[in-house]
C-alpha positions as a Python dict, from the first residue, in 0.01 Angstrom:
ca = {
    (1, 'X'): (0, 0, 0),
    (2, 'X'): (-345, -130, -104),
    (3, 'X'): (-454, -135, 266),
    (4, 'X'): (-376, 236, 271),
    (5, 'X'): (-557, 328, 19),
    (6, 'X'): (-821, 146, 116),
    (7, 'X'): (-787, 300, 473),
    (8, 'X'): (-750, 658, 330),
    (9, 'X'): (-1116, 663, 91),
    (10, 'X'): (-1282, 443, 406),
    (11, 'X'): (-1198, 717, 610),
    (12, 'X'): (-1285, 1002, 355),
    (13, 'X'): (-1593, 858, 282),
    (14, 'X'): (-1659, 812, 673),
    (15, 'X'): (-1577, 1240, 698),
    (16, 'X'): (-1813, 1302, 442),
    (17, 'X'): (-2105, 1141, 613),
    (18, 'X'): (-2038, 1384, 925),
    (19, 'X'): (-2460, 1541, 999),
    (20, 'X'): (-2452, 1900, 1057),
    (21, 'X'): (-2646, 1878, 1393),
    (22, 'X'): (-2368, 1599, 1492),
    (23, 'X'): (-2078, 1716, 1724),
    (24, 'X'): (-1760, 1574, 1946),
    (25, 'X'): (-1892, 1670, 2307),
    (26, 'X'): (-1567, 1464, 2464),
    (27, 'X'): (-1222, 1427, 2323),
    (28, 'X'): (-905, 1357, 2536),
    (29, 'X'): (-619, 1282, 2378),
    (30, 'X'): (-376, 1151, 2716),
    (31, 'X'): (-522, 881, 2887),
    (32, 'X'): (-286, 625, 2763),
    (33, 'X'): (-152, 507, 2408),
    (34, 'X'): (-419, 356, 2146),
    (35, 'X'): (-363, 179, 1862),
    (36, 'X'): (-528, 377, 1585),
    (37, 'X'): (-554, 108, 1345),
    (38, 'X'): (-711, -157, 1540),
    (39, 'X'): (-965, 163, 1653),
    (40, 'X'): (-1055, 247, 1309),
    (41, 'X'): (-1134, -163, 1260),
    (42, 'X'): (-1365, -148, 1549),
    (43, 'X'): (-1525, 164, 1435),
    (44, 'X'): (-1566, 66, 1041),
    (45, 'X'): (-1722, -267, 1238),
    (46, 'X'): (-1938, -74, 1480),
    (47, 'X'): (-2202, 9, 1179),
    (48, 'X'): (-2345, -292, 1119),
    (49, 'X'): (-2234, -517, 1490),
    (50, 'X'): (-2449, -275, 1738),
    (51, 'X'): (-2204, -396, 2075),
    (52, 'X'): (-2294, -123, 2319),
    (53, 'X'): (-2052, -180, 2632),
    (54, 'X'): (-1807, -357, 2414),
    (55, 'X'): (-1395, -385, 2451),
    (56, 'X'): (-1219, -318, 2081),
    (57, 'X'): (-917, -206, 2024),
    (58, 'X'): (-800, -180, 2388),
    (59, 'X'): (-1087, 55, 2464),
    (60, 'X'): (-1443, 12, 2589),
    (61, 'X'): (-1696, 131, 2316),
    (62, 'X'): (-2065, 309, 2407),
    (63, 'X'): (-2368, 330, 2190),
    (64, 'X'): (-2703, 481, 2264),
    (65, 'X'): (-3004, 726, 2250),
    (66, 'X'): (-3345, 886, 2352),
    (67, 'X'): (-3630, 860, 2143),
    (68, 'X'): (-3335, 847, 1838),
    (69, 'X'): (-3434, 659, 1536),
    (70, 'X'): (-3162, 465, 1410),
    (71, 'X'): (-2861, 334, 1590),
    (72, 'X'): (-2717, 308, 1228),
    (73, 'X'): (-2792, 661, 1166),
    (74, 'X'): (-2621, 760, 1439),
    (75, 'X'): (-2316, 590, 1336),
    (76, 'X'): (-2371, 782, 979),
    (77, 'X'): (-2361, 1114, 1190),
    (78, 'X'): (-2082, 1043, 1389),
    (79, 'X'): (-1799, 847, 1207),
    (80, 'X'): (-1681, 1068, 1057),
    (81, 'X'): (-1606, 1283, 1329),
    (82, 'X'): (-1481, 991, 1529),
    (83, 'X'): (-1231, 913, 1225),
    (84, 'X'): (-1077, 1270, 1299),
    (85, 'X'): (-1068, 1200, 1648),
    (86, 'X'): (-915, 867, 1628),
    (87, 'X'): (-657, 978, 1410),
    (88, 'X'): (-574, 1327, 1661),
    (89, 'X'): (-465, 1067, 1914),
    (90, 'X'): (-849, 1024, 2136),
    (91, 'X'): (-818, 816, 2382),
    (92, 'X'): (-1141, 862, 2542),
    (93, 'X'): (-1412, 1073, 2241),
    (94, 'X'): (-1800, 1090, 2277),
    (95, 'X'): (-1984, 1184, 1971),
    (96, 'X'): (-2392, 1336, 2008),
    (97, 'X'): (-2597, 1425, 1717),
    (98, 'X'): (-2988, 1510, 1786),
    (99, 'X'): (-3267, 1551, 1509),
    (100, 'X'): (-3546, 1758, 1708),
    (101, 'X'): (-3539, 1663, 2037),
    (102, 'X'): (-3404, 1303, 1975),
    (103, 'X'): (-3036, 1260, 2079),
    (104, 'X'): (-2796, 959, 2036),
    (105, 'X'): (-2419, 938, 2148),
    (106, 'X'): (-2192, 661, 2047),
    (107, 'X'): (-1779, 674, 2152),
    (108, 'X'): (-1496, 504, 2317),
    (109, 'X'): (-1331, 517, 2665),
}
């Protein structure tokens, strides 16, 4: 019960941090069960441990950008989003937010 609650305002908070310039570009939902618990660990982990071409979860993870300024920003931008996608079912989700004409993209395969 606690984890769940703990789960739930983790992933509130996560939905609330979505940017407005931030957007899903790639979401399939059939390529193959996924454990969404496990995926939301590796995503609430993904913050601060900057593993670009990492396997959590059962699922390869991707981080990166042009001339972006912040891999953790990025992560701020796109969590949220990810969080709905993870819970729909993604089994493969890409994530882009740009500020200007700086771009980053962070997801899972």
């Amino acid at each position: 019960m606690k984890f769940t609650a703990a789960f739930v305002a983790i992933a509130a908070f996560a939905v609330s941090q979505v940017s407005a310039n931030a957007s899903i570009v790639r979401q399939y939902n059939a390529l193959g069960a996924t454990d969404q618990g496990a995926l939301h660990t590796c995503l609430d982990n993904y913050r601060w441990d900057n593993w670009d071409g990492q396997d959590c979860g059962g699922r390869g993870w991707f981080k990166g950008s042009h001339k972006y300024k912040s891999p953790t920003d990025c992560y701020d931008a796109c969590a949220g989003l990810l969080v709905q996608a993870i819970n729909q079912g993604a089994s493969d989700v890409e994530c882009d937010d740009f500020e200007g004409s700086a771009r980053c993209w962070m997801g899972f395969h």
